[in-house]
TIKE-724622 format. One record per residue: residue in three letters; x, y, z of N, C-alpha, C, O in turn. Coordinates in Angstrom, 1 decimal. Layout:
N
{'ala' {X Y Z} {X Y Z} {X Y Z} {X Y Z}}
...
% end
This chain:
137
{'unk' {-13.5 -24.1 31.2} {-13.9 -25.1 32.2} {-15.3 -25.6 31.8} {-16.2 -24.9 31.4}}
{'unk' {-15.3 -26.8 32.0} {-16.9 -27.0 31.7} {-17.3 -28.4 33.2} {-16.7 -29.4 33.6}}
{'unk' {-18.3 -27.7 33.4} {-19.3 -28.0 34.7} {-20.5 -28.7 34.0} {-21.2 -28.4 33.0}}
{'unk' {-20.6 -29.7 34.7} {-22.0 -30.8 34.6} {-22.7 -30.5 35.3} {-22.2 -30.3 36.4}}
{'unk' {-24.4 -30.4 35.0} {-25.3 -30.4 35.7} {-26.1 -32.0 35.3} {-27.0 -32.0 34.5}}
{'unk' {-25.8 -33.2 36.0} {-26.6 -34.5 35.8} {-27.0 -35.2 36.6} {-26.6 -35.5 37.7}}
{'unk' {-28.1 -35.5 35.9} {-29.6 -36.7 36.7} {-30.7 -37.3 36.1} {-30.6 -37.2 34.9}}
{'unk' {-31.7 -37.8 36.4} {-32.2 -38.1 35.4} {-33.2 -36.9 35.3} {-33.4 -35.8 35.9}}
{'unk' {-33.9 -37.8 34.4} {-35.5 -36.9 33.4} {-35.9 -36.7 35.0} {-35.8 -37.6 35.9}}
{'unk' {-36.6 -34.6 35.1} {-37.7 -35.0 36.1} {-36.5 -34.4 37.6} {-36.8 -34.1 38.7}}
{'unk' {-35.2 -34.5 37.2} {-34.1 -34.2 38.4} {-34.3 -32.5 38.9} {-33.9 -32.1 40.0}}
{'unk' {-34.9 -31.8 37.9} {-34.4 -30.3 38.1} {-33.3 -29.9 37.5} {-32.7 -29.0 38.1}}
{'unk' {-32.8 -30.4 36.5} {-31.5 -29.8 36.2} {-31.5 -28.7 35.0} {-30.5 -28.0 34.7}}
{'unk' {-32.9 -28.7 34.2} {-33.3 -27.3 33.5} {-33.5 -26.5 34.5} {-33.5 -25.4 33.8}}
{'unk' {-33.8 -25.9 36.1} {-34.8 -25.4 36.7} {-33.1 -24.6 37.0} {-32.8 -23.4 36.7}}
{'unk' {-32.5 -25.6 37.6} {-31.2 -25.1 37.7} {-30.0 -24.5 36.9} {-29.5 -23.6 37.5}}
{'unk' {-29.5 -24.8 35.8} {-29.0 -24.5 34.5} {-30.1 -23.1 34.6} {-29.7 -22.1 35.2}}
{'unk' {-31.1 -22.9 34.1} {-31.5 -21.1 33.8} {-31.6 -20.5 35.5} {-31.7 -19.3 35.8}}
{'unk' {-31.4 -21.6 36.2} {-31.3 -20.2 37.7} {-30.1 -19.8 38.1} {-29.8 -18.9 39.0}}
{'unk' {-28.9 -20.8 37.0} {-27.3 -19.9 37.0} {-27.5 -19.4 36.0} {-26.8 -18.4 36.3}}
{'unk' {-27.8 -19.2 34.8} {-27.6 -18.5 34.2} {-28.1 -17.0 34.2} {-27.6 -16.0 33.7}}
{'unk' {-29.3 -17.2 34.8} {-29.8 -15.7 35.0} {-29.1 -15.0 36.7} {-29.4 -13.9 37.2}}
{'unk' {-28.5 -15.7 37.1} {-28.0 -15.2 38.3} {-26.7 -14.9 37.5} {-26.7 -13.6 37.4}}
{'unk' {-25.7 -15.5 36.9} {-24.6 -15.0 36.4} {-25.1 -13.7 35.3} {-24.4 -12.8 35.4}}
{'unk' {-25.8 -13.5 34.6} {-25.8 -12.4 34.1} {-25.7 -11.3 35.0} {-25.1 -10.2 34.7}}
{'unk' {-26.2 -11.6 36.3} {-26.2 -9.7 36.9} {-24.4 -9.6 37.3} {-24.1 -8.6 37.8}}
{'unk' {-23.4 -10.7 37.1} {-22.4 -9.8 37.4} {-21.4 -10.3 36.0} {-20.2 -10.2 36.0}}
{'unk' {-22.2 -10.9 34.8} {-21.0 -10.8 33.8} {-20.3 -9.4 33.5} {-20.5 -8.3 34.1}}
{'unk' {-19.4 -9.6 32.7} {-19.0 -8.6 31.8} {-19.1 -8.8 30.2} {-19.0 -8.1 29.3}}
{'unk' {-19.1 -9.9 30.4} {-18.8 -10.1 29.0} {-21.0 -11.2 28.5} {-22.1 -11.2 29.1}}
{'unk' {-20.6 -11.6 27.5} {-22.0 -12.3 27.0} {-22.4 -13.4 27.7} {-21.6 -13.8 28.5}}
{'unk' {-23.7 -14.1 27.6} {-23.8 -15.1 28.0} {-24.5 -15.9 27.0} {-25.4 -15.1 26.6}}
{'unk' {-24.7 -17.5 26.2} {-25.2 -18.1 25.6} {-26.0 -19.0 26.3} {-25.7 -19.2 27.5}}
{'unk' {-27.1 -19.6 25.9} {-28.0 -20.5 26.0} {-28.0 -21.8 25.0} {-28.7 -21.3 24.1}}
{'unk' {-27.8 -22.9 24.7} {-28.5 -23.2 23.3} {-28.9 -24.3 24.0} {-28.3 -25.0 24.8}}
{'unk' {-30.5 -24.5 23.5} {-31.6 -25.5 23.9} {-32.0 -26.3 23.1} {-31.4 -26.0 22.1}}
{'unk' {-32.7 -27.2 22.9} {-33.3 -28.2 22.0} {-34.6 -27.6 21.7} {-35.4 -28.4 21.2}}
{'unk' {-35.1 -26.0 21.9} {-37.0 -25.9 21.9} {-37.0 -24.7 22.2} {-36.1 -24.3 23.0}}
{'unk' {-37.8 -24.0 21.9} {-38.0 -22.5 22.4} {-39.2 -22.5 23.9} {-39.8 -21.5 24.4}}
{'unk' {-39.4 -23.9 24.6} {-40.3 -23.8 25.8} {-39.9 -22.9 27.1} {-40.7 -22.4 27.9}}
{'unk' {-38.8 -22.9 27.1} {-37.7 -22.1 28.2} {-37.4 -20.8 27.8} {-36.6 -20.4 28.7}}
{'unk' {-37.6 -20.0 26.9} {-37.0 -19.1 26.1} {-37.4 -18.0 27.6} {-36.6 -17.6 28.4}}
{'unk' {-39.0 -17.9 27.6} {-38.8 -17.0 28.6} {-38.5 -16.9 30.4} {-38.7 -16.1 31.3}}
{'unk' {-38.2 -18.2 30.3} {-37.6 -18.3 32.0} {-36.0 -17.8 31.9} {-35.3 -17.7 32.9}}
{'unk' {-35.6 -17.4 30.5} {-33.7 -17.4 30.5} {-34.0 -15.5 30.6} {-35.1 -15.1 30.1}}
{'unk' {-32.9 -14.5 31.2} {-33.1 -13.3 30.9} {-32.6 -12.6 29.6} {-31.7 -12.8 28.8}}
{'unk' {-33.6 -11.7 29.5} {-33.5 -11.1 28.2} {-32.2 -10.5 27.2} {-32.1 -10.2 26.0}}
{'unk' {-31.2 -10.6 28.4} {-29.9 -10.2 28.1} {-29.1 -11.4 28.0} {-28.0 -11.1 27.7}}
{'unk' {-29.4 -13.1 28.3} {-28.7 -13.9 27.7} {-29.6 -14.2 26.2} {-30.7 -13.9 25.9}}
{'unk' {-28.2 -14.9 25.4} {-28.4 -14.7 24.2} {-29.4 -16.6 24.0} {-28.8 -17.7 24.1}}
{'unk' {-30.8 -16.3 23.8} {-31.2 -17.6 23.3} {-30.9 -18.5 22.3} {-30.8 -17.9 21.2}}
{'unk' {-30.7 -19.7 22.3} {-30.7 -20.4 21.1} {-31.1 -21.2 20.7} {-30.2 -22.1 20.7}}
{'unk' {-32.4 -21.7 20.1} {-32.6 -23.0 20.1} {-32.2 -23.6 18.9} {-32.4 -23.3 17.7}}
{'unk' {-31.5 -24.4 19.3} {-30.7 -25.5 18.1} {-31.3 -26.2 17.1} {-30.8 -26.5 16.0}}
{'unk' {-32.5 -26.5 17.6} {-33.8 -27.3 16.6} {-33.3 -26.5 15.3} {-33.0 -27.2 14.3}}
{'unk' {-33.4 -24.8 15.2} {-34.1 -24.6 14.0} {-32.7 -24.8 12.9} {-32.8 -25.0 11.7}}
{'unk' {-31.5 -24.8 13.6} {-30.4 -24.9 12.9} {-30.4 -26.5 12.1} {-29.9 -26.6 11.0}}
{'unk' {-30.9 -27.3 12.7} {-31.2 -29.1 12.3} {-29.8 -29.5 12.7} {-29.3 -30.3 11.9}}
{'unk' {-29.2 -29.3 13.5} {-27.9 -29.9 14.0} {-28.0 -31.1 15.2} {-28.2 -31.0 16.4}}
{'unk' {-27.8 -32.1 14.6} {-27.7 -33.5 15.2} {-26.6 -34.4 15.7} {-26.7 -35.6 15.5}}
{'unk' {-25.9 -34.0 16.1} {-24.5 -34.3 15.6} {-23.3 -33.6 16.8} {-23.7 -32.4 17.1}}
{'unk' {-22.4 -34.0 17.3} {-21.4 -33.4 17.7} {-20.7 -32.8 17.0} {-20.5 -31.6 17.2}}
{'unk' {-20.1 -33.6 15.5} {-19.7 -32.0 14.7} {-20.5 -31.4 14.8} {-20.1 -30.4 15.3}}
{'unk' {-22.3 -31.3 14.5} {-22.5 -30.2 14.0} {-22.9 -29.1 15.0} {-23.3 -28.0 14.7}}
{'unk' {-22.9 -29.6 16.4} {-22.9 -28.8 17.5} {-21.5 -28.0 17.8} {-21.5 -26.8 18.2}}
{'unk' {-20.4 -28.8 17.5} {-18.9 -27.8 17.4} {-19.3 -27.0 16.8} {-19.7 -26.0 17.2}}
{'unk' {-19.3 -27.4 15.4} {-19.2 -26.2 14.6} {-19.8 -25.3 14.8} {-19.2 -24.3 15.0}}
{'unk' {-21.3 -25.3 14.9} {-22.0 -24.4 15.7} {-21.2 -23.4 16.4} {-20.8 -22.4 15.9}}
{'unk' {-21.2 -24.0 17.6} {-20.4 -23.6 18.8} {-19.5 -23.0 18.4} {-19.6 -21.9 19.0}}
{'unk' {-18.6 -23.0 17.9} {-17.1 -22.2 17.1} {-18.0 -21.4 16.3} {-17.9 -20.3 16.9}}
{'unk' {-18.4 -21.3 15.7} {-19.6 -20.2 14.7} {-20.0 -18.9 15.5} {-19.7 -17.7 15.2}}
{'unk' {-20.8 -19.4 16.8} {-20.9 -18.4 17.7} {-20.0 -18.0 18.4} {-20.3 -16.9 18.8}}
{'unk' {-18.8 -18.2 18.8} {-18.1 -17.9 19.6} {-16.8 -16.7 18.6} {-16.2 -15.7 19.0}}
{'unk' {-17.0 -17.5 17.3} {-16.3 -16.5 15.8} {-16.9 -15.6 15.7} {-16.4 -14.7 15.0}}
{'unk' {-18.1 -15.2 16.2} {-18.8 -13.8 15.7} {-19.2 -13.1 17.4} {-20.3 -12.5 17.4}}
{'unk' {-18.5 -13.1 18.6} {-18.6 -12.6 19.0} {-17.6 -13.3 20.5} {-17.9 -14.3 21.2}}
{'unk' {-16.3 -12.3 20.6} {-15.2 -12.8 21.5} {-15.1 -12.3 22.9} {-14.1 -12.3 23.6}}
{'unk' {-16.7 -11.9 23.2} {-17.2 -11.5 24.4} {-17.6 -12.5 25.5} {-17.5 -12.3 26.7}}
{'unk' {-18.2 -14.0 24.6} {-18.9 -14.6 25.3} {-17.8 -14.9 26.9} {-16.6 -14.9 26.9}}
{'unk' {-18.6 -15.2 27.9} {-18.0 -15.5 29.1} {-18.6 -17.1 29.6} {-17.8 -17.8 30.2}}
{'unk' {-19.6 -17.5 29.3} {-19.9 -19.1 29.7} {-21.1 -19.3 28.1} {-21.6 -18.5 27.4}}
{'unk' {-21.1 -20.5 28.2} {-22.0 -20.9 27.0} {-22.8 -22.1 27.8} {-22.2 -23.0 28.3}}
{'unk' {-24.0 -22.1 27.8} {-25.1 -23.0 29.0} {-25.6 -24.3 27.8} {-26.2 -23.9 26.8}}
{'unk' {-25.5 -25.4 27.9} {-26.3 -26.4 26.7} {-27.1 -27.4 27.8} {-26.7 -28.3 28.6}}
{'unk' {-28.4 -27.0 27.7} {-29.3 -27.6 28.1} {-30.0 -28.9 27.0} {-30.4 -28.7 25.9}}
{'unk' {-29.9 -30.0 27.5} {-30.6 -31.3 27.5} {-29.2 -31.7 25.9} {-29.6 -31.9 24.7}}
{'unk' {-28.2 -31.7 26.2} {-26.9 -32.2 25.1} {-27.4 -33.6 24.6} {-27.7 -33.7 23.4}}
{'unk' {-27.5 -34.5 25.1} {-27.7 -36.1 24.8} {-28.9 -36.0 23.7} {-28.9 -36.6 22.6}}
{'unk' {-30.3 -34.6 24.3} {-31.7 -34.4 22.9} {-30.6 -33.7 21.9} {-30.8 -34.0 20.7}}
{'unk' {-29.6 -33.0 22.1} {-28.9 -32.3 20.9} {-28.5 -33.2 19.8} {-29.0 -33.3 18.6}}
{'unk' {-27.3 -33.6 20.5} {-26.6 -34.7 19.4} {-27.0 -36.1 19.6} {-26.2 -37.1 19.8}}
{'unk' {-27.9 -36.1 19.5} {-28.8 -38.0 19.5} {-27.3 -38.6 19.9} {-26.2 -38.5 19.3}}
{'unk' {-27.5 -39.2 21.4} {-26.6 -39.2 22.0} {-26.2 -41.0 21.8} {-27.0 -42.0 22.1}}
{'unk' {-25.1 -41.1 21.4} {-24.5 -42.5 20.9} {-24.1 -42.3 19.0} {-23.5 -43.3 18.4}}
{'unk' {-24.3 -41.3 18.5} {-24.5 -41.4 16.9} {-23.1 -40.9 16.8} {-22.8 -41.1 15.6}}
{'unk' {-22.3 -40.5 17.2} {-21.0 -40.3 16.6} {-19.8 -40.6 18.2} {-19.6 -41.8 18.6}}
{'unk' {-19.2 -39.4 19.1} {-18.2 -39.7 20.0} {-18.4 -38.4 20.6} {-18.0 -37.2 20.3}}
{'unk' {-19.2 -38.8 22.0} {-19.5 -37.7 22.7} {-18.0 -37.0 23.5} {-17.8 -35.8 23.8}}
{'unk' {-17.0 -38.2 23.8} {-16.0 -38.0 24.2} {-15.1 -36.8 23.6} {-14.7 -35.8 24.3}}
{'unk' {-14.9 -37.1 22.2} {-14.3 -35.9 21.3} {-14.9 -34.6 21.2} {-14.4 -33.6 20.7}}
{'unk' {-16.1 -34.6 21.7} {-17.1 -33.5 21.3} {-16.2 -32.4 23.3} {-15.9 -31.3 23.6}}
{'unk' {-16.2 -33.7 23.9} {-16.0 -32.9 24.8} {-14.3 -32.0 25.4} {-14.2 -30.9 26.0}}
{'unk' {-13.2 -33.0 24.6} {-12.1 -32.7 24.5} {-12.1 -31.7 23.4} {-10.9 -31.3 23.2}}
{'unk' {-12.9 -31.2 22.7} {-13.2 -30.1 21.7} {-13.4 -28.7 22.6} {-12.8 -27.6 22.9}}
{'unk' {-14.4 -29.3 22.9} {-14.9 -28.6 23.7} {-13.9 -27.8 25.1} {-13.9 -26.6 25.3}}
{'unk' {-13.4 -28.5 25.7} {-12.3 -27.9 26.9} {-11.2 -27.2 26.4} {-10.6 -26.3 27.0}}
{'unk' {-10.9 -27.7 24.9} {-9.8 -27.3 24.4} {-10.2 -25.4 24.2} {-9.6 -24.5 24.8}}
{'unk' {-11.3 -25.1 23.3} {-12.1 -24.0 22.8} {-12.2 -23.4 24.2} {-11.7 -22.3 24.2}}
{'unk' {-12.7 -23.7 25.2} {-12.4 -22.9 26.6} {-11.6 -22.5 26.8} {-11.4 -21.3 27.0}}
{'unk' {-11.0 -23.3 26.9} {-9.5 -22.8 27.5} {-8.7 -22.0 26.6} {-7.8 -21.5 27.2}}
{'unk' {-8.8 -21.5 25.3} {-8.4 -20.8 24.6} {-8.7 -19.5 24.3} {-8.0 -18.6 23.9}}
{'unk' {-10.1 -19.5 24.6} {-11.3 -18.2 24.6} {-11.6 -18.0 26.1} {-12.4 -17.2 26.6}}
{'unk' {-10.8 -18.8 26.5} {-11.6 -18.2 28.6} {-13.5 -18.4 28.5} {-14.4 -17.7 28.9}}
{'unk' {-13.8 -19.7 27.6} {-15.4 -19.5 27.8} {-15.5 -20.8 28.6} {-14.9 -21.8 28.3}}
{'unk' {-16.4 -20.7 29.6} {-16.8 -21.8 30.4} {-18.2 -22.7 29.7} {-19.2 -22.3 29.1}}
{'unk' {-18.0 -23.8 30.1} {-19.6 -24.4 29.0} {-20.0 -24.7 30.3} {-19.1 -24.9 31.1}}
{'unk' {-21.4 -24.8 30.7} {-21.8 -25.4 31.7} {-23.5 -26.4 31.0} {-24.6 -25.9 30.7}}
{'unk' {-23.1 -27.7 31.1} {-23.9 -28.7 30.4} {-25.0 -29.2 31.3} {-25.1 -28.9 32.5}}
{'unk' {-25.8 -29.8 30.8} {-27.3 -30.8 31.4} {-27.0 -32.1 30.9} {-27.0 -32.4 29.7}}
{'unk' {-26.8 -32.8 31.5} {-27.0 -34.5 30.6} {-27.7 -35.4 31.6} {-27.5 -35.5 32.8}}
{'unk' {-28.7 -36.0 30.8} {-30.1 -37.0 31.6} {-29.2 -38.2 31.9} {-29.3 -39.2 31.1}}
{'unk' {-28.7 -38.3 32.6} {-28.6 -39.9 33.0} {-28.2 -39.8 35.0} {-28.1 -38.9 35.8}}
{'unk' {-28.1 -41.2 35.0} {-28.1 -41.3 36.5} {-26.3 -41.1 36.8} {-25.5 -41.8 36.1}}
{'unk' {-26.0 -40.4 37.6} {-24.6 -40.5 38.3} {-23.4 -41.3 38.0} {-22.3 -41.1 37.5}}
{'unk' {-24.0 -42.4 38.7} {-23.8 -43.8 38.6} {-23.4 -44.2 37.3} {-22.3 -44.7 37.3}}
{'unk' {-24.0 -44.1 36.0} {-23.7 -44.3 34.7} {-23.0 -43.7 33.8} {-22.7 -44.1 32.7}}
{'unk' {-22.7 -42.1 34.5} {-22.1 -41.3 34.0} {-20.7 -41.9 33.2} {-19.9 -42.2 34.0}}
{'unk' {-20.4 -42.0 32.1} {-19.1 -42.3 31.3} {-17.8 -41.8 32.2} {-17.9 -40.8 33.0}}
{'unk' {-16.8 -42.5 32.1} {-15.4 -42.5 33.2} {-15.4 -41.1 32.1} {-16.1 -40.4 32.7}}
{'unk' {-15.1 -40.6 31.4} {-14.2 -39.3 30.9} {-15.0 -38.3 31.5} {-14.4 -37.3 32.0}}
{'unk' {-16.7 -38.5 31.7} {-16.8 -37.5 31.8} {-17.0 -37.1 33.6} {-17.4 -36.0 34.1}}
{'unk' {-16.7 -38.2 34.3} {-16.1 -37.5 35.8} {-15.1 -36.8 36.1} {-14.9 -36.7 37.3}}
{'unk' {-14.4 -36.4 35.4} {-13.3 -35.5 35.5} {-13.3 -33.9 35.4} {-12.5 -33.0 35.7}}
{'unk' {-14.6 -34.0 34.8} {-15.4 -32.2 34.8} {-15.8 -32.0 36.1} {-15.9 -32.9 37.0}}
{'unk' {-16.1 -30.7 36.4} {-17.1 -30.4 37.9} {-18.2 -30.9 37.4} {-18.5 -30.9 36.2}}
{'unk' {-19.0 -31.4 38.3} {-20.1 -31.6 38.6} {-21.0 -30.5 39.8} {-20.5 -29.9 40.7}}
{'unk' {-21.9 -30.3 39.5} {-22.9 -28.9 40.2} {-23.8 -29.8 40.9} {-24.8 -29.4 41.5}}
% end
């Protein structure tokens, strides 16, 4: 399943994204991922979700964020949700098909039981028609 957290720059929606994620760790079972654009947040996430900042990997790109994403999830079949804070700073948002990234994406959930729960900066209102069909937080 994958869950939206959206609004603009300045909304709170990093504040929120690490205050589920560190509330879901006290009752996972299984792992929990992070992947960020920056190591500035590293220590507001808890010690037992797994950090990642994507900068150092140089992945710009929806493929190169799938692949990613399939990479981590190939080397360990524990994960239970995977958190991507500020996606649009990820994959320089317009440079390939955010759409496909996301039908990738639900597909890979639903196959592994991993939930994605995203951040994307924009207003409501402008939100792309495919992607009102996710929950919204």
């Amino acid at each position: 399943m994958i869950k939206l957290i959206v609004g603009a720059a300045g909304t709170g929606k990093t504040k929120m994204l690490t205050r589920l994620a560190n509330e879901d760790v006290k009752k996972t079972r299984g792992h929990l991922v992070y992947i960020d654009y920056k190591d500035g947040r590293m220590l507001r996430v808890d010690y037992r979700i797994r950090y990642i900042n994507i900068d150092e990997y140089q992945i710009s790109s929806e493929q190169g964020l799938y692949g990613f994403i399939c990479g981590v999830i190939a080397s360990n079949y524990d994960i239970e949700t995977i958190y991507i804070d500020g996606l649009y700073k990820i994959i320089n948002a317009g440079s390939d098909n955010p759409e496909e990234l996301f039908k990738k994406l639900d597909n890979i959930g639903n196959k592994y039981d991993i939930d994605f729960v995203i951040t994307i900066s924009c207003d409501k209102e402008d939100l792309p028609e495919y992607l009102k069909t996710y929950q919204s937080i």
